[in-house]
N, C-alpha and C positions, 0 to 999 in steps of 0.2 A: 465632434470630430477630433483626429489627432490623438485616441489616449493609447491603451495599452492591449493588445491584440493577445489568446493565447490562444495554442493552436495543441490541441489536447485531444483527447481518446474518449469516448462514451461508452464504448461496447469492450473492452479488452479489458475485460477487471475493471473493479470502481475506481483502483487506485486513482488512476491521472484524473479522474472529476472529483476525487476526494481533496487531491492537492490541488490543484487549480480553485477549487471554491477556497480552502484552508486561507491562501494567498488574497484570493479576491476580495474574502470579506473584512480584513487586512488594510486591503486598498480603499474598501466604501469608507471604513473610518476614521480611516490617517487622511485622506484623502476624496471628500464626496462628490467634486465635482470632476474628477476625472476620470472619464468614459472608460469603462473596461468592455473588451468583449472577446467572446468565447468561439469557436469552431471546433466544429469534431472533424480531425484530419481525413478520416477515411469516408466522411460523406462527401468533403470535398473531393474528392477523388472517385465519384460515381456511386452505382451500383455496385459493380464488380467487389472495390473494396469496402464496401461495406456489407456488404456479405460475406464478404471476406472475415471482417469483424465482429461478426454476431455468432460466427464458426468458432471461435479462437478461444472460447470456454470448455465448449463441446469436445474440439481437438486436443489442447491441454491436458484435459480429463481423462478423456477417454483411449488417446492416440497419444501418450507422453514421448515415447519414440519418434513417432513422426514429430511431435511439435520439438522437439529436442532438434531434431535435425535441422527444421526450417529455423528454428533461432539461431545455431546456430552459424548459418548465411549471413548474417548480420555483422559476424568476425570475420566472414571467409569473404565476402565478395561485397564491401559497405559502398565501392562506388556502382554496381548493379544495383543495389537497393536503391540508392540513392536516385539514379538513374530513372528507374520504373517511378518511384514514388515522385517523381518531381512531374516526369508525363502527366500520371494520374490526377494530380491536383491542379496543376498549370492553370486551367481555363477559368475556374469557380475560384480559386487564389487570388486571381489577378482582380476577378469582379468585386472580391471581398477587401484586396483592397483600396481598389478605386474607390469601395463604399465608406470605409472606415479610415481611411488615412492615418494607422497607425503613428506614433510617435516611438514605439518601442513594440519589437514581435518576442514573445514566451513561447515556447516550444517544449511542450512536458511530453514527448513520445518519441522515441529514439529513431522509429523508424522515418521520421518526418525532420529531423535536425539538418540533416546535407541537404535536402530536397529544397526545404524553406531557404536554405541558406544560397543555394543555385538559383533559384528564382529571382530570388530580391535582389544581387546582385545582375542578373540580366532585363528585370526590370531598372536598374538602376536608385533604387529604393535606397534611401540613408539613412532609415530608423536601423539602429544598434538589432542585433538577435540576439537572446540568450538562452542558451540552452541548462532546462530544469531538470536535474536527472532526477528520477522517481525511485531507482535500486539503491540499494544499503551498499553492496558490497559487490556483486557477482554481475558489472555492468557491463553493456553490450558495448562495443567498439563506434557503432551507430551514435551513439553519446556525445562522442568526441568530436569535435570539428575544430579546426584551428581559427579557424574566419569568423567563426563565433567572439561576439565582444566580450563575454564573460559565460560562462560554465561552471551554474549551482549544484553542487551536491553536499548532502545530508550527513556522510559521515570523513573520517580520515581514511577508511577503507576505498571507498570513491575517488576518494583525492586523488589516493595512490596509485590507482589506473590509470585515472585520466592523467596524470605526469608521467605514466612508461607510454601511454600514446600520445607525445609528444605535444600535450597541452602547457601552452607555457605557466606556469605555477601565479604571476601577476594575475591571470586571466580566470582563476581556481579559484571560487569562493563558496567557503564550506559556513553554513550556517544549523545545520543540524534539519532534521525529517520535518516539512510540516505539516500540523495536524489541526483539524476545524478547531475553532475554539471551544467548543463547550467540552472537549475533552482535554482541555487546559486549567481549571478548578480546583484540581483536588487541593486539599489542602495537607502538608506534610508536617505540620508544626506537631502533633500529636503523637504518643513515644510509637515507635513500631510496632513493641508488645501486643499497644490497645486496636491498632491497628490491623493486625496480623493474628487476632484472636480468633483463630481459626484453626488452632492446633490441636484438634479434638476431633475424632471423625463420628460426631453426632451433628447432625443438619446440617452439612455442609451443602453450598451450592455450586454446581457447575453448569457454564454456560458453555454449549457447543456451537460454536462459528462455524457453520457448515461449507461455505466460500465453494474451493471445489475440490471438498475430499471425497464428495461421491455417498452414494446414500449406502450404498455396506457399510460401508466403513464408519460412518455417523451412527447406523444401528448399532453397529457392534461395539462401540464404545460405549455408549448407552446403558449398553445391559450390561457390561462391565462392571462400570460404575454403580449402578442400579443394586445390583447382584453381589459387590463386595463392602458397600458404604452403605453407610446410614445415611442417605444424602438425595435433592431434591436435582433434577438436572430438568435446563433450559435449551431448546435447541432454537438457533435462527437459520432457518432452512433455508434462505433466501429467494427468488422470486420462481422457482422452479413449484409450480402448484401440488405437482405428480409426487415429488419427492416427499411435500409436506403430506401428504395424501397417504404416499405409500409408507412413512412412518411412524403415522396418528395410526394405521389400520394396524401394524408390528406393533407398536411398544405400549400405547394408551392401555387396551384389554390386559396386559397382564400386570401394568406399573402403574396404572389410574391417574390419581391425582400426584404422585409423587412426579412425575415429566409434565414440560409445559412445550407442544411445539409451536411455532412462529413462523410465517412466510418472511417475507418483506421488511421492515420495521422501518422507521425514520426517526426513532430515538432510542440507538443502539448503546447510545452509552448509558443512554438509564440499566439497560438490562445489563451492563459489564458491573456496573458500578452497585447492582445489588447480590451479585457474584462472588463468589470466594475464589475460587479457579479456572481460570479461562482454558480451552483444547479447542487450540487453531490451528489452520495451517500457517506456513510460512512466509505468509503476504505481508510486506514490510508497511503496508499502511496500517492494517490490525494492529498489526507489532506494536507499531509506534502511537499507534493511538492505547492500547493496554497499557505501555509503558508510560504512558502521562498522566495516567489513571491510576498505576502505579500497583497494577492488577498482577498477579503471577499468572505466567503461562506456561501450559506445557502444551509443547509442540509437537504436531503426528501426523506433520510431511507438508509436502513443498510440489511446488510445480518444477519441472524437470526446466532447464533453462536459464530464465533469469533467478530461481529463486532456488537453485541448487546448494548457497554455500548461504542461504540466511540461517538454516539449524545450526550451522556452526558458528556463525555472527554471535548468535544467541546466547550459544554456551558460553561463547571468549569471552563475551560482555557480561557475561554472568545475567542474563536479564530474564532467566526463564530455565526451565529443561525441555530436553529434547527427549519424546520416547518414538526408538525409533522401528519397533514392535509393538504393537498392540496389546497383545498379551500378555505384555510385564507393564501394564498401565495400575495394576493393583502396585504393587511393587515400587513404580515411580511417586503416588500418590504417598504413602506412606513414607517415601523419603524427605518427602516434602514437609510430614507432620511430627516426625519422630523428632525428639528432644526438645518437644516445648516449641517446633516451628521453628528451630534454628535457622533452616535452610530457608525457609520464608524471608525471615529476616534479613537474612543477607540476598538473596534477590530485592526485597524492597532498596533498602538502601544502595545496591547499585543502580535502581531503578532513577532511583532518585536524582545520585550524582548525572546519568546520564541522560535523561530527557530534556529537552529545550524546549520547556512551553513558549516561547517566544522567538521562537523557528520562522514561522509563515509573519511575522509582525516586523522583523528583521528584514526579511529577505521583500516583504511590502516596502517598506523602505527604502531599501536600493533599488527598487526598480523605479520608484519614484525619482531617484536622485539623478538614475541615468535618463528616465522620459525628459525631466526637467533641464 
């Protein structure tokens, strides 16, 4: 009893259980005897929002308008949001935590930060909250709460939001993205030459992150690829079966053994880490996890919303390119290979300076320091 509570997302993107475990296994080994435990916000808050939840891929996807619109609610009306979501949870919040008797509450979803923070307060709760923001750059207003005892974010782009929404800068700690550990490894001691010996378009390999770019669009990249390289491509279709189904039946018969398709995987970074060139979307967990790996990316779209300005994040930081037509993907590839991998080059060593494999190991840390 009494450890550290985090009140996180299951269904809305892997992000926020990608960070929350990143963190927590962090905590099992700086720290083993103190009790960590998990909630998925939108269970606590019924049915309702949790269907609400298992939508918000489908929506994304398929309805980037309408989901453009509802995020952004979240800038235009945060104490409505805050409002409904505090209703919704109230009842099963309070049972969870009469059961666990936090000592410190973590909140990694933006739309649950005011809500958690209204509660504990009207229960009278004096465990600290801190609010873990999960965006790079492009973060919702929801984020922010003043009454929060400290407010994590990953970059100086975050920073810089959360102090024009009047977060006091004491209260602002930036520790960089964090990423599970086994995508904290690579080792960089090695020259980048030998590293980045992939400046030759014979057997290259590309891994396709399917996330939620939609299955056109993953085909069509495919045979792109396929069609203008000498090169073997990986696809992880993710847990959509239909998708994997309706892409083995397109691309397998005319590309055979040169494509490998994937559902699901649980050891994604083996497949990054035997990749030459990653094509993902713009989910700043992939991101950040490729950039630890120290993987070049090129990027071919984003979720309309939170992840509207990470292509750009990408370019400024030099950590990747952006194509942001399909169709000049032969064109972006070759930029990447002409002159000996120049361009490789200097995305690895930005990659370099800019990753914080010891992000989640830091930020375990402090929270220890403030439970404590």
């Amino acid at each position: 009893m009494g450890g550290i509570l985090f009140i996180s997302s299951y269904n809305t993107g892997y992000g926020h259980i990608s960070i929350t475990e990143s963190v927590r296994e962090q905590l099992t080994l700086l720290s083993p005897s103190t009790e960590v435990h998990e909630a998925d916000a939108f269970m606590l808050g019924g049915r309702v929002s949790y269907t609400m939840s298992r939508l918000y891929n489908k929506v994304a996807v398929n309805a980037p308008l309408l989901w453009k619109i509802f995020y952004g609610l979240g800038n235009i009306f945060p104490s409505l949001v805050k409002y409904f979501s505090a209703q919704s949870i109230k009842k099963k919040f309070t049972e969870l935590i009469n059961k666990t008797s936090p000592r410190l509450i973590v909140v990694v979803h933006p739309a649950y930060v005011g809500s958690v923070m209204d509660l504990v307060e009207d229960m009278g709760i004096k465990a600290p909250v801190v609010s873990m923001v999960a965006d790079l750059d492009n973060i919702s207003h929801l984020w922010a709460d003043r009454r929060c005892s400290y407010t994590l974010c990953p970059t100086e782009a975050s920073r810089s939001t959360l102090l024009k929404l009047s977060i006091a800068d004491e209260k602002i700690k930036v520790f960089g993205f964090p990423v599970r550990d086994r995508f904290n490894h690579f080792d960089p001691s090695g020259s980048s030459e030998a590293l980045r010996g992939i400046s030759h378009k014979e057997g290259l390999t590309f891994l396709i992150m399917n996330g939620s770019q939609g299955l056109k669009s993953v085909e069509k990249i495919s045979r792109i690829l396929l069609r203008f390289f000498t090169c073997r491509v990986i696809i992880l279709s993710g847990n959509n079966a239909k998708v994997k189904n309706s892409l083995e039946k397109s691309l397998l018969p005319e590309f055979g053994g040169r494509i490998t398709i994937h559902g699901f995987v649980k050891n994604v970074e083996y497949y990054m880490s035997i990749s030459d060139i990653l094509i993902i979307r713009a989910s700043p967990n992939v991101l950040m996890e490729a950039v630890n790996l120290c993987k070049p990316v090129i990027v071919t779209g984003s979720l309309t919303g939170q992840e509207e300005k990470n292509p750009d994040f990408v370019e400024d930081n030099n950590l990747g390119v952006v194509c942001r037509d399909i169709n000049t993907l032969p064109d972006i590839v070759n930029g990447l290979l002409c002159n000996n991998g120049s361009r490789l080059n200097e995305i690895y060593r930005h990659q370099i300076s800019f990753r914080k494999t010891c992000a989640a190991k830091d930020i375990a840390q402090f929270l220890l320091s403030i439970a404590e």
